[in-house]
C-alpha positions in Angstrom: -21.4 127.5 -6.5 -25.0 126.7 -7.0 -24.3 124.8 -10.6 -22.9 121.8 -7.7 -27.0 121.6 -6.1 -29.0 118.9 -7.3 -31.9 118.1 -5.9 -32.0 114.3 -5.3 -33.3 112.1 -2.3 -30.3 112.0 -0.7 -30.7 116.1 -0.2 -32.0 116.0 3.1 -31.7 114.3 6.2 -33.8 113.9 8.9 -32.1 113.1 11.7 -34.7 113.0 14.2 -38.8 113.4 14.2 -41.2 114.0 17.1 -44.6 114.0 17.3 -45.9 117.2 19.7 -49.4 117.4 19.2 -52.2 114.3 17.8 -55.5 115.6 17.1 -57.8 116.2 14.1 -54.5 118.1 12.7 -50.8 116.8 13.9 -47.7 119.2 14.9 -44.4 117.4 14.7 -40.8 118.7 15.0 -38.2 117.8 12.8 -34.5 117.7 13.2 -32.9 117.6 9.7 -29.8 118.5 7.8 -30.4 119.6 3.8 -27.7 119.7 1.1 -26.7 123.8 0.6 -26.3 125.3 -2.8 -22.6 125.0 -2.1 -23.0 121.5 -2.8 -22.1 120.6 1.3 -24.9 119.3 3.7 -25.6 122.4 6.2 -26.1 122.6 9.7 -28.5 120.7 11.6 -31.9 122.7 11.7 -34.9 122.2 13.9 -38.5 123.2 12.3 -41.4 122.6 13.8 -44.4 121.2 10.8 -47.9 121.4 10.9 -49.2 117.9 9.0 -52.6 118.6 7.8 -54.5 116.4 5.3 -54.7 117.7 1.8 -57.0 119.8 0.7 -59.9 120.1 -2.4 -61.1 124.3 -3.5 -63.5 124.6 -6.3 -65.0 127.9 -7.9 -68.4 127.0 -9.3 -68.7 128.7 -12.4 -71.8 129.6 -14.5 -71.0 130.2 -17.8 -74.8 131.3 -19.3 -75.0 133.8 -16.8 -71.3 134.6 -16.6 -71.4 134.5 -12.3 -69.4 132.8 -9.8 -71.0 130.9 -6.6 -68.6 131.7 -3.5 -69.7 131.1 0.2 -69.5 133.5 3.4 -68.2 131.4 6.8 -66.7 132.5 9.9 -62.7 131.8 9.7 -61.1 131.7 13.4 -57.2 132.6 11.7 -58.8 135.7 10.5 -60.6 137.0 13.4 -57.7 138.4 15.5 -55.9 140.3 12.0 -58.5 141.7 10.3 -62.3 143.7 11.2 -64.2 141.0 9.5 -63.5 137.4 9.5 -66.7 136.2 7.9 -64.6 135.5 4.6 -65.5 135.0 0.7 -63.9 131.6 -0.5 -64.3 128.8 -2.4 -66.1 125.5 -1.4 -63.3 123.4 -0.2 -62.9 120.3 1.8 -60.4 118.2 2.9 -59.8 114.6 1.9 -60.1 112.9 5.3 -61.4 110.0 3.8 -60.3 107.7 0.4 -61.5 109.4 -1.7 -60.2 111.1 -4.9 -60.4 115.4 -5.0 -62.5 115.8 -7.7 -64.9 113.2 -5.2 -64.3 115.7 -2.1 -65.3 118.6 -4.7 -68.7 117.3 -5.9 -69.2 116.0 -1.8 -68.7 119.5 -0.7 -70.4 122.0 -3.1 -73.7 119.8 -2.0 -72.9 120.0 2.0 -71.8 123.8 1.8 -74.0 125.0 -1.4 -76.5 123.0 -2.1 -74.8 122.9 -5.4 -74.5 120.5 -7.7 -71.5 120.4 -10.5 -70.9 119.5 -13.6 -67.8 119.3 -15.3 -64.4 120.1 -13.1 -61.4 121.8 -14.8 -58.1 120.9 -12.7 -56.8 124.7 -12.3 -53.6 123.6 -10.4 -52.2 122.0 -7.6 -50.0 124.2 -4.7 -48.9 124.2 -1.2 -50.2 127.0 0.9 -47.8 127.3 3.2 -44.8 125.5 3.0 -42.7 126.9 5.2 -44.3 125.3 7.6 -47.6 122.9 6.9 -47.3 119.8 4.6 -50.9 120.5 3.3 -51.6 120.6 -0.5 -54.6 122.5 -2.1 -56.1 120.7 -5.6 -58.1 123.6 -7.0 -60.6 123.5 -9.7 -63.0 125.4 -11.4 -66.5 123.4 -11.9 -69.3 124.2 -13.9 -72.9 124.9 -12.4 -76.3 126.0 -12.7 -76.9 129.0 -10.4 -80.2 129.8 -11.3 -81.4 129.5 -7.8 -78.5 129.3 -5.3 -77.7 130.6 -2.2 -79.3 130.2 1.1 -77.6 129.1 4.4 -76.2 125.8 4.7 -73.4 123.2 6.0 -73.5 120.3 8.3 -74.9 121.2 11.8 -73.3 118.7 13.4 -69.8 120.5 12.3 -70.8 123.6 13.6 -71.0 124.7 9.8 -72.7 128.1 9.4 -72.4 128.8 5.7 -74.1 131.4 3.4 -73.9 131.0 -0.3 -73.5 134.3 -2.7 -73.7 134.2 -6.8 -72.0 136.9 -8.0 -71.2 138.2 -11.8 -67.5 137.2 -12.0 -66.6 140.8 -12.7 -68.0 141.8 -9.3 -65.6 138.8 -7.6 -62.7 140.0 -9.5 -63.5 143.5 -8.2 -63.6 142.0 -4.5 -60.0 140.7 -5.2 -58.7 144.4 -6.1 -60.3 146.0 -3.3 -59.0 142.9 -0.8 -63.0 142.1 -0.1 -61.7 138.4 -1.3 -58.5 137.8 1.3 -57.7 134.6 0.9 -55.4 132.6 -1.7 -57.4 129.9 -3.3 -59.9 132.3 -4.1 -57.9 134.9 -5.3 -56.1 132.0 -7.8 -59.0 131.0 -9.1 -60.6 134.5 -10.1 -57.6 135.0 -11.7 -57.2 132.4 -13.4 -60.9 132.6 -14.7 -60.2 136.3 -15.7 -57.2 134.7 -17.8 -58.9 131.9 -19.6 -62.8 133.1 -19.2 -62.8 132.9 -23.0 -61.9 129.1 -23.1 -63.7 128.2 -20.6 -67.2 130.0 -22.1 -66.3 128.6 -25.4 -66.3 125.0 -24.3 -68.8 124.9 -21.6 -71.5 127.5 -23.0 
């Protein structure tokens, strides 16, 4: 019965680990037994995990003008499954170095925007893609000025190729019904904006 499960270090065991791929990212299979809802250890599983480093998204919010700032790049995971895989997202990063996320968040609106941000509001913090990845996304929602953004920008010597949109946050939340906005972090953040737009205009307006 599933009242006999308790999650507890002793849940899983990894029986063996080996490293397939070292690059930028990491690819490592794991052999590993976990503790069943029966309350007995099951069978010994092989699953292959893709260690990435965490990860920083922040939607730069305007809350004068009521707009959003969201950048255009080319995404190589989207181009073989959909017609367009220039996507709208979030400035993100990932923290590669030591620093702290809401560091990596300030860092990247200025390489990818050209943005500068005030206050950050933590939104949440969330895995991706568990099944498979280790990688966990901090996500925020900053304040900003964007009187005056957009342009094309990011780090040449990245191959960055970046073009900044500022939007009315009605028109982003309209890209997330019609699937214009396709990917996750962004589509959190919209809607947790739409949810607590009031709050957030209240205290930073």
């Amino acid at each position: 019965m599933s009242e006999r499960f308790i999650p507890d270090p002793h849940a899983v065991e990894i029986i063996q680990r080996e490293s397939c791929f070292r690059g930028f990212y990491k690819l490592d299979r794991l052999h590993l037994r976990h503790r069943q809802f029966s309350g007995e250890m099951g069978p010994q599983l092989s699953r292959e995990l893709f260690v990435r480093h965490d990860a920083v998204c922040v939607l730069p919010y305007d809350p004068q003008r009521d707009c959003v700032v969201l950048i255009e790049q080319f995404r190589v995971g989207a181009m073989e499954k959909t017609a367009n895989p220039w996507l709208l997202e979030l400035v993100a990063g990932l923290i590669d170095k030591d620093e702290e996320p809401d560091e990596v968040a300030r860092r990247e609106a200025i390489e990818e925007a050209n943005l500068t941000l005030g206050a950050l509001w933590p939104i949440t913090t969330y895995f991706p893609s568990p099944g498979g990845s280790d990688e966990r996304v901090y996500l925020y929602v900053a304040r900003c000025d964007s009187q005056g953004a957009g342009g094309v920008h990011g780090l040449a010597e990245e191959g960055e190729d970046i073009r900044v949109h500022v939007w009315p946050l009605e028109d982003a939340l309209q890209a997330v019904k019609d699937g214009r906005i396709n990917n996750a972090a962004s589509i959190i953040a919209l809607q947790w904006l739409a949810l607590n737009r009031t709050e957030v205009r209240g205290l930073w307006s």
